[in-house]
Every structure is written in structure tokens, then in C-alpha cells.
C-alpha positions in Angstrom: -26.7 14.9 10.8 -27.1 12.5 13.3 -24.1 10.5 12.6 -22.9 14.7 13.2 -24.1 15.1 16.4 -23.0 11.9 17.6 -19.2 12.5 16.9 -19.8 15.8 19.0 -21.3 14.4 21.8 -19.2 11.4 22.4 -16.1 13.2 21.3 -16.6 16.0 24.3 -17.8 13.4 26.9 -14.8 10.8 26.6 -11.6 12.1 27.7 -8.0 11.8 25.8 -7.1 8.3 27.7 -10.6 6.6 26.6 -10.1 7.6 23.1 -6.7 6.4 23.3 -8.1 2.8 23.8 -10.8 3.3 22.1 -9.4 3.8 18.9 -7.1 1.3 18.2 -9.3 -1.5 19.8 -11.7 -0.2 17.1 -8.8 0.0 14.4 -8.4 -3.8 15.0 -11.9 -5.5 15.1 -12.2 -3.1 11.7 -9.1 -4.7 10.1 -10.1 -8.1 11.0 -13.7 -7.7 9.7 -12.8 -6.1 6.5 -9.5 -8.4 5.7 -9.3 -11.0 7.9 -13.0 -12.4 7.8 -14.0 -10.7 5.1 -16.9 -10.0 6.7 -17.7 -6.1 6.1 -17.1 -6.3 2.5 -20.5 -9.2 2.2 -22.2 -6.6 4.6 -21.4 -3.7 2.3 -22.7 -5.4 -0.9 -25.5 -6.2 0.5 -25.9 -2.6 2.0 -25.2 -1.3 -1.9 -27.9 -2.8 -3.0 -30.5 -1.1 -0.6 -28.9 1.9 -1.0 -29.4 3.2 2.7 -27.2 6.3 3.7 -25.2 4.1 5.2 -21.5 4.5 2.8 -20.1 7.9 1.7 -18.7 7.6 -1.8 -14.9 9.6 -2.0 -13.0 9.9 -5.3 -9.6 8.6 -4.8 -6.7 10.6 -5.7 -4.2 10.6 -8.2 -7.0 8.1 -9.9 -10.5 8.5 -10.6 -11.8 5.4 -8.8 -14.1 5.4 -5.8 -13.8 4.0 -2.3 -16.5 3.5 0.1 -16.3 4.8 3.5 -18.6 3.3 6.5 -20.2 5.5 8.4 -18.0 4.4 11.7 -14.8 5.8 9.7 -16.7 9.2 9.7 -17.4 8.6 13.2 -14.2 7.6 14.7 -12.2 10.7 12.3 -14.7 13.2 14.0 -14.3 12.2 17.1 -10.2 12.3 16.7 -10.8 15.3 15.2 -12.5 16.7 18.3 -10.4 14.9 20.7 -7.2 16.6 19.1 -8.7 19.9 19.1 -9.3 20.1 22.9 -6.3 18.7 24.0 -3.7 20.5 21.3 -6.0 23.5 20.4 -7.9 24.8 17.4 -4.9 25.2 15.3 -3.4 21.0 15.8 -7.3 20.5 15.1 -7.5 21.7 12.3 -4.5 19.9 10.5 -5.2 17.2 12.1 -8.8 16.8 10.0 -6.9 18.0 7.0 -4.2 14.5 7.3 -7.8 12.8 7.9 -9.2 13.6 4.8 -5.9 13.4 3.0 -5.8 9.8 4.2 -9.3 9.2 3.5 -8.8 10.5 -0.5 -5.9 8.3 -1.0 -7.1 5.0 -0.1 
């Protein structure tokens, strides 16, 4: 919920350009913790183990095997997903969270 109603409130207080940094500078230091360091993947083993609420579990598609999702991959889809809808309208919105989740269930 809170994870929620952050996405919202940052998502409606940062304009189109800051998002448009934002994310790919994001996109990057993601990539190089999770491949290039390696990094992210010791720090969600350890986070397995504990069990916080810190992963959401997704069931791939075609194949029945799971994938892990941070909770900043949540975050940064929500807040594309409210960036898109007020700068295309509720319609691009909406297809745009559909190709998120589409994405998300494949990888």
C-alpha cells in the first residue's frame, strides 16, 4: 500500500522531462547491480531468506517458472504508468500498464 501511494505521489509531482531522466539513469545503475556486479542478486537471497514483503513473486509465461520482482520495478512501472496517463490520456494509460505487465510476465 505504501509502495501504492508512493508511485502516486511522486508520479503526479515530477513532470514528463524528470521522469524522462529519471528512468533510464535508474534503468542503468539496475543493470549494473543485477549483471554487472552482481550485486542485487546476493541482496535478494539474503532478503529470501527473511522473507520481508520486499519481492513480488510473477509466474512466467509460456513456462511455469517464477521470477522475482523488486519492489523498485513496481515502483518505477507505476510511476510510467501514471506519467503516460497524464501526458497521452487515460486510454495510452491504460495500454501502456498492459505492455508493463506483459513485459513483466515474460521475463
Amino acid at each position: 500500500m505504501v509502495l501504492f501511494l508512493f508511485s502516486l505521489y511522486l508520479g503526479s509531482a515530477l513532470t514528463w522531462k524528470y521522469i524522462a531522466v529519471f528512468v533510464p539513469l535508474l534503468t542503468l545503475l539496475d543493470l549494473v547491480q543485477v549483471l554487472g556486479t552482481g550485486l542485487m542478486g546476493k541482496a535478494a537471497e539474503k532478503l529470501i531468506t527473511l522473507q520481508p514483503p520486499a519481492m513480488i513473486g510473477v509466474t512466467t509465461f509460456p513456462s511455469d517458472m517464477k521470477a522475482a520482482l523488486g519492489l523498485g520495478d513496481a515502483f518505477l512501472a507505476g510511476i510510467l504508468a501514471i506519467q503516460s496517463t497524464q501526458k497521452y490520456g487515460r486510454k495510452f494509460g491504460l495500454l501502456s500498464t498492459v505492455a508493463i505487465t506483459a513485459i513483466f510476465s515474460l521475463s
